[in-house]
C-alpha positions in Angstrom: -19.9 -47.7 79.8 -23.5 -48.5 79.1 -25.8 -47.1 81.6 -29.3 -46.0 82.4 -28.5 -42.6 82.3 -26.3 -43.0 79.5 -29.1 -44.4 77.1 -31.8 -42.1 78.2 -29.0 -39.3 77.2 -28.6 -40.4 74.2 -32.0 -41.2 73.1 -32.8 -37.3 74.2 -29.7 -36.5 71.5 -31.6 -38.3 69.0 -35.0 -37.2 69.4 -36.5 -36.9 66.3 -33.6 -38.9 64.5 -34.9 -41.1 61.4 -34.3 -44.5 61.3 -31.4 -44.6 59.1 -29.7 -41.6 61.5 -30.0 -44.0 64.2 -29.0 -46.7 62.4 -25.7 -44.7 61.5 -25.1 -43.7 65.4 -25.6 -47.0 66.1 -22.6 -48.4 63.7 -20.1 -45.5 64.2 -20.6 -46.2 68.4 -20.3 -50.1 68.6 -19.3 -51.3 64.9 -19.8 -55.4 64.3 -20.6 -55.2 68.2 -24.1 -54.4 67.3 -26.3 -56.2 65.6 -30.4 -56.8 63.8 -32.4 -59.5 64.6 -34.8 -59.9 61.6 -37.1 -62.8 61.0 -37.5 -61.3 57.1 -41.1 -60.3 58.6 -42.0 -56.4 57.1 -40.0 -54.5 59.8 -37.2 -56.8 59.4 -36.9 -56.2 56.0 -36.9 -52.6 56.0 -34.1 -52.7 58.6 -31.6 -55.0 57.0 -32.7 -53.3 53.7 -31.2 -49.9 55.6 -28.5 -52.1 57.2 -27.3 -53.2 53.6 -27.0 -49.3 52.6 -25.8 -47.9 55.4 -23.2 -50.5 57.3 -23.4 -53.7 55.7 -21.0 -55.3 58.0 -23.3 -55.5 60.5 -24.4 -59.1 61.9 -28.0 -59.9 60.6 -29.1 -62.6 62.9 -31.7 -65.3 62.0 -33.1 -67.7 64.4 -33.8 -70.6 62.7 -36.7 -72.3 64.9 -36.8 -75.6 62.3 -40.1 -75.2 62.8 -40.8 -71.7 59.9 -43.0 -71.7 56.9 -40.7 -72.6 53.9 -41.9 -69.1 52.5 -40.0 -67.7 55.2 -36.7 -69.8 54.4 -36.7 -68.9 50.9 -37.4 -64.8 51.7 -34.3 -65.2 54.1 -32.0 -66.9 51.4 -33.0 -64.3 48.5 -33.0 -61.4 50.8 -29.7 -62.4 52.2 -27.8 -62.9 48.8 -29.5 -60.2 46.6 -28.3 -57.6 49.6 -25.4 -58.9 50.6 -26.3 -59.2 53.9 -24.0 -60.6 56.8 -26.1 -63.3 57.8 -26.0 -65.5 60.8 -28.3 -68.4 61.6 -28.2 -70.1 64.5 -30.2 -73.1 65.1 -31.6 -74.6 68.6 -29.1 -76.9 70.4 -31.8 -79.7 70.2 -33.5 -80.5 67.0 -37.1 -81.1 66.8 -36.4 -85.1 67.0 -34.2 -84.6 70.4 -37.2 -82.4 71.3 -39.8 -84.7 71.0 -37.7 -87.5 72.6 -37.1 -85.2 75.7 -40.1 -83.0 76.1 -42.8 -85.5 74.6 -44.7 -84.7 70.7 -46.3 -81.6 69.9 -44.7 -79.6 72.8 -45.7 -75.9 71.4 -49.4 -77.4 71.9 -48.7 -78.5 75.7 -46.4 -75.7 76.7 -45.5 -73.1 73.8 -43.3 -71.2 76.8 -41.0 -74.1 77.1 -40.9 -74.8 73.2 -40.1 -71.1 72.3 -37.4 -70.8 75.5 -35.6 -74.2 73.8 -36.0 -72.9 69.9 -35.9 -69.1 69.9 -34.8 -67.7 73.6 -31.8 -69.6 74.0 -30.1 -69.3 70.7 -30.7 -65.7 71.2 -28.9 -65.7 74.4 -25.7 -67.1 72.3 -26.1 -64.7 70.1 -26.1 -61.5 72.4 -23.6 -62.6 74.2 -20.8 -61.3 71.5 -23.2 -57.9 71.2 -22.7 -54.8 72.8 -26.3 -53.4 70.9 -29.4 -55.0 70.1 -31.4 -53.4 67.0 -35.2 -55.1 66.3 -38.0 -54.3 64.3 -40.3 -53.8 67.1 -42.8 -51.1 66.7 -45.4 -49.4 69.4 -48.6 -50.1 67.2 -47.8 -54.0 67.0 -49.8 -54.4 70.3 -50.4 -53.4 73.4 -47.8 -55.4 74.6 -45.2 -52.7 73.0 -46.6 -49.9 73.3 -44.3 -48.3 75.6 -41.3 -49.1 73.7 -38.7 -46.3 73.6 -35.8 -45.9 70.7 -33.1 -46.9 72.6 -33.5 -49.1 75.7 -31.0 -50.4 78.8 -31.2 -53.6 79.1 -29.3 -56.6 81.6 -28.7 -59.7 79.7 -29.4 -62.8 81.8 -25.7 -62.8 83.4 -26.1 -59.3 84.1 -24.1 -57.4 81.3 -25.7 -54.2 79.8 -27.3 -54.7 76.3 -28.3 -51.5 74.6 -31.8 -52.5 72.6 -32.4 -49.7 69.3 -35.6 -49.8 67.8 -35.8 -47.5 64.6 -39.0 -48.2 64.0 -40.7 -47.9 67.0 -43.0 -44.7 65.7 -43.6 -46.1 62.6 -47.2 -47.1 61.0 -47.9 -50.9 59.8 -48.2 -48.5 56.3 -45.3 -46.9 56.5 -43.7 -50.3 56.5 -45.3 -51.4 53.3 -44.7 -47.9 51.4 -40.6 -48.1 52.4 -41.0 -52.2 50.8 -43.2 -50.9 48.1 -41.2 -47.6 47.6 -37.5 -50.0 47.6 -39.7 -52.9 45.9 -38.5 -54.9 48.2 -38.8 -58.9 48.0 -41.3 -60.0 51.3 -43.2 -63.1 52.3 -45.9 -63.8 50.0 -47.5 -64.8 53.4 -48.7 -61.3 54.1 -51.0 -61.5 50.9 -52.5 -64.4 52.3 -54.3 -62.6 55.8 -50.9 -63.4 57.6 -49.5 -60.2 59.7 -47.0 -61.8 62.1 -44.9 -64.6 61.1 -43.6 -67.2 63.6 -43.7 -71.1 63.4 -46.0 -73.2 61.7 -47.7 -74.6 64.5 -47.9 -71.1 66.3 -49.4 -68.5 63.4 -52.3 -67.8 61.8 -53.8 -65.2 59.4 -55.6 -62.5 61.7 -59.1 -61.2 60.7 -60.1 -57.4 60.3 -59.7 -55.8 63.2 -57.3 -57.5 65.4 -53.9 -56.6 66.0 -50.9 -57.6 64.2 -49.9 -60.1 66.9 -53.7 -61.9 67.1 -52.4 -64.4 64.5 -49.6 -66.1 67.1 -50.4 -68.4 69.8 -53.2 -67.7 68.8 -56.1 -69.3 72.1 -53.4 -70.0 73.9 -52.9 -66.9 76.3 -49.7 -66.0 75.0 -48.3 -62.8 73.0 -44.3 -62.9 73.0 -42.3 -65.7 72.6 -40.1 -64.7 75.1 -36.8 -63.0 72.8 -38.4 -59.6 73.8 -39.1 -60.3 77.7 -36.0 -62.5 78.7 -33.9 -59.2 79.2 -34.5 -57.0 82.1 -35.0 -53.3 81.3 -33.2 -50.8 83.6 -34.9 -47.7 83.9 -33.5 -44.7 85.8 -35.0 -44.1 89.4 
C-alpha cells in the first residue's frame, strides 16, 4: 500500500543511495508497473541509459507533442533502437489540425496552459494510469521551481490513486549530467550545442543566455515555468 508514511520510510532507507541503487529498488518493488518519462533531454538520457543496463523492461515513455524540434525525433529514434529501449509514444487525442479547428491558430501564443494540458498533461494522465511509480529526470538545480524536490515523492493522481514519483537525479549538478553522457559517450541533442538548455516545443523554447537558469529558455515572456506534467499531481506529505 503506497502511503505518505510509507515513501518518507523508504526514502530514509535510501539515503544516500546512487541513482542506479534507486533505480534497482525501484524495478525489484513494482517491475513493468513503473516507469521513465524522458523527453531524450540530458537527464533523460542518463536515466534510460541506466534503465537499459539495469531493467530494460521498463516502459520509457515519450510524449510526442507534434509540436518537437525534429532534432529531438531523431535523438528519440536512435536512442531508442541503439539501447534497446522499451519505448512508448503516445500522441495527443487531437492533432494540431483538430486543435486549431477547436481552440483557434497559434493557441500556445494565446494560452500555452490550455495547449500543454491538451498535448503533454493529458496523454500523461493515460499513461500513469497503468503505473504504480513515476521515475523523471527532474533535478533541484533546474530552477527554483524544483528546488524542494525530494527522491521519492507520494503523489494522488487526478482520480485519487497513489503514484509514487522517483527522481534519481534530484542532487545531481547540470555537469555531472554531461560527464555521465560524455563518460558513456552518449548520443544527445545537438540542440544543447547551440545555447539550448531545456527542450520543449518549437513554439515554446529558446536558447537561454549566461546566467539564467536552465528553464529561462521555455515560455519564455510568457509568465510560465512548467508545462503542467510536474504540477497536475497532488503531493501528499505527512502531517
Amino acid at each position: 500500500m503506497i502511503t505518505p508514511a510509507w515513501v518518507e520510510e523508504r526514502n530514509r532507507s535510501l539515503d544516500g543511495a546512487s541513482p542506479e541503487e534507486m533505480l534497482g529498488w525501484v524495478s525489484r518493488h513494482f517491475g513493468t508497473r513503473a516507469g521513465l518519462t524522458c523527453s531524450f533531454g540530458g537527464p533523460g538520457l542518463v536515466l534510460a541509459h541506466m534503465v537499459s543496463r539495469i531493467a530494460p523492461e521498463t516502459p520509457v515513455i515519450f510524449l510526442n507533442t507534434d509540436f518537437l524540434f525534429p532534432e529531438t525525433l531523431a535523438l528519440k529514434d536512435e536512442f531508442a533502437d541503439r539501447y534497446g529501449l522499451s519505448l512508448v509514444e503516445l500522441h495527443p487525442r487531437l492533432t494540431p489540425e483538430e486543435q486549431a479547428s477547436l481552440h483557434g491558430d497559434a493557441l500556445w501564443e494565446r494560452d500555452p496552459d490550455l495547449c500543454c494540458q491538451i498535448r503533454k498533461v493529458e496523454p500523461m494522465q493515460r499513461a500513469l494510469d497503468g503505473l504504480d511509480a513515476w521515475i523523471t529526470g527532474l533535478r533541484r538545480e533546474q530552477s527554483s521551481t524544483r528546488a524542494d524536490i525530494q527522491p521519492l515523492e507520494y503523489h494522488e493522481l487526478h482520480d485519487g490513486r497513489p503514484i509514487v514519483k522517483v527522481m534519481p537525479l534530484c542532487n545531481w549538478t547540470r555537469r555531472e549530467v554531461w560527464d555521465y553522457i560524455w563518460r558513456h559517450e552518449l548520443p544527445y541533442n545537438p540542440l544543447l550545442d547551440q545555447g539550448y538548455a531545456s527542450i520543449g516545443c518549437t513554439h515554446c523554447t529558446r536558447p537561454v543566455s549566461e546566467g539564467e537558469d536552465e528553464r529561462a529558455g521555455r515560455w519564455s515572456g510568457r509568465g510560465k515555468t512548467e508545462c503542467g506534467l510536474h504540477t497536475f499531481t497532488r503531493r501528499g506529505v505527512l502531517d
